[in-house]
C-alpha positions in Angstrom: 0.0 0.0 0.0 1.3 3.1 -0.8 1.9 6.2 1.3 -0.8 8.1 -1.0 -3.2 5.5 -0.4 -2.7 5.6 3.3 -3.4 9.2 3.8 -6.7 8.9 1.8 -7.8 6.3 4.3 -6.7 7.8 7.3 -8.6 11.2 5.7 -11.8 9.4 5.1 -11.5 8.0 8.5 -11.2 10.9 10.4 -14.2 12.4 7.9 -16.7 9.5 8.7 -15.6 9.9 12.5 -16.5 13.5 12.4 -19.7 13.0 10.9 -20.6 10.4 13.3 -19.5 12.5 16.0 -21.8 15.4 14.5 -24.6 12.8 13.8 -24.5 11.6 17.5 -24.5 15.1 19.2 -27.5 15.9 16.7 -29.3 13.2 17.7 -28.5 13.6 21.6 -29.5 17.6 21.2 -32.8 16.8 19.3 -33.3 14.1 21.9 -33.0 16.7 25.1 -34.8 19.0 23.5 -38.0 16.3 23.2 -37.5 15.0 26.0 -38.0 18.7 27.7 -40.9 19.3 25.9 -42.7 16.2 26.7 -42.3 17.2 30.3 -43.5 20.5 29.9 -46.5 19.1 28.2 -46.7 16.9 30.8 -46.7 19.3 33.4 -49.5 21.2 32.0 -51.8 17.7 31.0 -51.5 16.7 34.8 -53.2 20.2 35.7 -56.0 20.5 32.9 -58.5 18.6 31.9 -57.8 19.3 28.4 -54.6 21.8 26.5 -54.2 23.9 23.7 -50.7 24.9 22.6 -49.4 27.7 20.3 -52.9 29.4 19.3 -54.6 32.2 18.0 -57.8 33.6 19.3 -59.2 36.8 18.5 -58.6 40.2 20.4 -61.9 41.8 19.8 -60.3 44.2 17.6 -60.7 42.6 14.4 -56.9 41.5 15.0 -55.6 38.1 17.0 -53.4 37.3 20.0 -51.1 34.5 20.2 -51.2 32.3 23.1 -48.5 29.5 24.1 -50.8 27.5 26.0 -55.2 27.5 27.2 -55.5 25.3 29.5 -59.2 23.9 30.9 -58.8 23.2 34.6 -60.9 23.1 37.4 -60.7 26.6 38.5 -61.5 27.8 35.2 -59.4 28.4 32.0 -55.9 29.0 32.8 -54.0 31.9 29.7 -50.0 30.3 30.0 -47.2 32.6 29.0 -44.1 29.9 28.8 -40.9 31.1 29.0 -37.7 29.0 29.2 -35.0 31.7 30.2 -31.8 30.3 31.9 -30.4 33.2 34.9 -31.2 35.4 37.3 -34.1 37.3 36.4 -34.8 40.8 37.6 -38.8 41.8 37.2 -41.4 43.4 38.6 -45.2 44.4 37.8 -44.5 47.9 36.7 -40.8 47.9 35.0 -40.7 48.3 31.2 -38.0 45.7 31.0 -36.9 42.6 33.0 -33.4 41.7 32.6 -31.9 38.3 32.3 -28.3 37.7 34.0 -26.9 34.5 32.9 -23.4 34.3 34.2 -21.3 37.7 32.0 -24.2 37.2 29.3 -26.9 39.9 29.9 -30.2 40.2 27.9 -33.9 41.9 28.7 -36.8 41.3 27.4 -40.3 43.5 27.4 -42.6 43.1 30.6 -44.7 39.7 29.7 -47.0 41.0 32.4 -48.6 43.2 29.8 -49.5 41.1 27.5 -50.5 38.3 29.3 -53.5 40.9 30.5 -54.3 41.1 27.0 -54.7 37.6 26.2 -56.9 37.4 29.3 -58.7 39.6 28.7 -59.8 38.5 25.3 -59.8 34.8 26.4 -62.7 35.9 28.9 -64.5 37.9 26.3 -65.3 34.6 24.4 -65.6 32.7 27.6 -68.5 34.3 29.6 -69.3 33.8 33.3 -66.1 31.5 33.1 -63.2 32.4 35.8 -60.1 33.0 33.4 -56.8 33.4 34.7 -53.4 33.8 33.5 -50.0 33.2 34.3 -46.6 33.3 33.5 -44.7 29.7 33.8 -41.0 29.8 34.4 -39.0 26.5 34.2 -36.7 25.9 37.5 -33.5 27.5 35.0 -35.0 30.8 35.7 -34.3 32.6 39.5 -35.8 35.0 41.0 -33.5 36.5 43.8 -36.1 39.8 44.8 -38.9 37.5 44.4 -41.3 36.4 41.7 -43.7 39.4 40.2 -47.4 38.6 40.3 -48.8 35.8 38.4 -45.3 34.2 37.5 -45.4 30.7 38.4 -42.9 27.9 38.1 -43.3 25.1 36.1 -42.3 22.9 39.3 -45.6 24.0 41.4 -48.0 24.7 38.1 -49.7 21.0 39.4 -49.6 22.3 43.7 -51.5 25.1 42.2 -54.0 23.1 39.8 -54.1 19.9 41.2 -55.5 17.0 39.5 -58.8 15.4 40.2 -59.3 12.3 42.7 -58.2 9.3 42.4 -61.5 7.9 42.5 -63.2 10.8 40.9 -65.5 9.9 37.9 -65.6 13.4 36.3 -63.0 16.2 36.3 -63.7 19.0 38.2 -63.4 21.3 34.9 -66.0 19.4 32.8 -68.4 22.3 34.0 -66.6 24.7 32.1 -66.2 22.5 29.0 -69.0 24.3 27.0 -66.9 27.4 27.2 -63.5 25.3 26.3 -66.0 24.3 23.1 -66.5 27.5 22.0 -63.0 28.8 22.7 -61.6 25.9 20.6 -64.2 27.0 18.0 -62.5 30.3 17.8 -58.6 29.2 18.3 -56.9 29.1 14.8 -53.1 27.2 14.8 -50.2 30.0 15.3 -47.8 30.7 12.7 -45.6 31.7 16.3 -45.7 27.9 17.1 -42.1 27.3 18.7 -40.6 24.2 17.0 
């Protein structure tokens, strides 16, 4: 075998190691992420009777608000605002801004709080006499070292908050609102905002 030959091999070795390496860490990272969104749905299927994720409804404006997650639970219907930021996290009701510190990386992002009102309040225009709430759900990579602002919840105590039916309940607690689920599903339309 020649020396020429050799370092071809050796070339198209290292090559198909690198792509297996790149294949494997591809897999692993679509993998993760999966896995961490089946565990946020399942968060949220454990306190609802029944979820909608990434729609539209409209704002009673002629125009339509996007919302990450309706849940039907036995309070009532439950507006979610998800947000998967990693840091310290520095907010309150009234700032403009809330601020992100992840280690030297600093980032901000407009008051959700805002909006969030919004979305409730056109979620309970099409809902009647049905209690509405709405909250903003944090995942545990988020801190909070001045406390949590009003109606920001972690993912972790979503279920302490909404807990599930009875064991040997028959009916879910929220079946009494499902009429108004009905006619909020009627008027949900899929988001183009859907997050892969």
């Amino acid at each position: 075998m020649s020396t020429e030959n050799l370092i071809v091999q050796v070339v198209v070795g290292v090559m198909l190691l690198a792509l297996l390496g790149f294949g494997i860490a591809t897999g692993l990272r679509h993998w993760r992420r999966h896995r961490a969104r089946r565990k946020l749905f399942m968060a949220f299927e454990a306190a609802s009777a029944a979820v909608l994720r990434d729609v539209l409804i409209p704002d009673g404006s002629g125009g339509h608000l996007h919302i990450d997650f309706l849940l039907l639970t036995g309070r009532g219907l439950l507006v979610v605002d998800f947000r998967d930021v990693e840091g310290v996290v520095f907010g309150g009701e009234h700032l403009r801004e809330w601020a992100v510190m992840n280690g030297t990386a600093r980032s901000t992002f407009l008051n959700p709080l805002e909006t969030l009102y919004d979305r409730v309040a056109a979620v309970r225009a099409l809902a009647g006499d049905v209690p509405v709430e709405g909250h903003i759900i944090c995942t545990e990579r988020a801190q909070f070292p001045k406390g949590r602002p009003p109606h920001v919840l972690r993912l972790a105590s979503l279920e302490a908050e909404y807990p599930p039916p009875e064991q040997d309940s028959t009916t879910h607690p929220a079946e009494r609102y499902r009429a108004a689920w009905d006619e909020l599903v009627a008027h949900a339309e899929p988001s183009p905002l859907a997050r892969r």
